[in-house]
C-alpha positions in Angstrom: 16.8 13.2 -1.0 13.9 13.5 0.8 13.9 13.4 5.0 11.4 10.4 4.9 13.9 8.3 2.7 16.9 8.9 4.9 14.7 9.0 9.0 12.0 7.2 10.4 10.2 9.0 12.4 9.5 8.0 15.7 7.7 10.8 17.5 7.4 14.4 17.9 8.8 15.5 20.7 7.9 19.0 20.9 6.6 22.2 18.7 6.5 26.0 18.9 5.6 28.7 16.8 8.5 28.1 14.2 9.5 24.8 14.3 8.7 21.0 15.2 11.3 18.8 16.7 11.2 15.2 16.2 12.2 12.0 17.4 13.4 9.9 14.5 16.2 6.6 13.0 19.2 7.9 10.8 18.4 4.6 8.2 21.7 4.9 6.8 24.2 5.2 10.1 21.5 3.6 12.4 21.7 6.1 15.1 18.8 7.5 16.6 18.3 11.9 16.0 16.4 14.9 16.4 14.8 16.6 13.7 14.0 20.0 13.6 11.6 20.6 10.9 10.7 24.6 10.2 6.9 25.4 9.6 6.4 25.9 5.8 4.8 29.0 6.6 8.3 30.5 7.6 10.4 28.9 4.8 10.1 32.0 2.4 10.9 34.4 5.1 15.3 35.4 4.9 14.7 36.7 8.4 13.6 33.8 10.1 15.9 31.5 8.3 18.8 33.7 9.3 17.8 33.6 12.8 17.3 29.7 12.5 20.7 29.6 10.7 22.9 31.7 13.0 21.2 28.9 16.1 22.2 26.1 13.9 26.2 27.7 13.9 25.8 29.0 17.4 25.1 25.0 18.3 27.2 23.7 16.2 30.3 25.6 17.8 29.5 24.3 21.7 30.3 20.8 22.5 29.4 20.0 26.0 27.6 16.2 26.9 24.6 18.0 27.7 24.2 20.2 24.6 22.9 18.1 21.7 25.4 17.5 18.6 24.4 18.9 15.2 25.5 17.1 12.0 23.5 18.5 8.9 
């Protein structure tokens, strides 16, 4: 499944060297989300994805109201 047939985006809400963040509609649990999309350019590098990976567990192990939730 591709992202467009599960979000709407909505808007970008930020972008850095490796990634772009946006705005966007879950379609199927109606809830709105943050996307972080990687550059394409970084997508065939293991290092980068490791480090992108290893923030995605970090996150997902904190749960505080002001630290965002991550589901996939």
């Amino acid at each position: 499944m591709e992202l467009e047939d599960r979000y709407e985006f909505l808007e970008t809400i930020g972008s850095g060297s490796f990634a772009t963040v946006y705005r966007a509609r879950d379609l199927e649990l109606g809830r709105e989300v943050a996307i972080k999309q990687v550059h394409e350019q970084y997508l065939n590098d293991p290092e980068s994805l490791e480090r992108y990976w290893q923030e995605a567990q970090l996150l997902a192990s904190l749960q505080h109201p002001n630290i965002v939730t991550i589901y996939d």
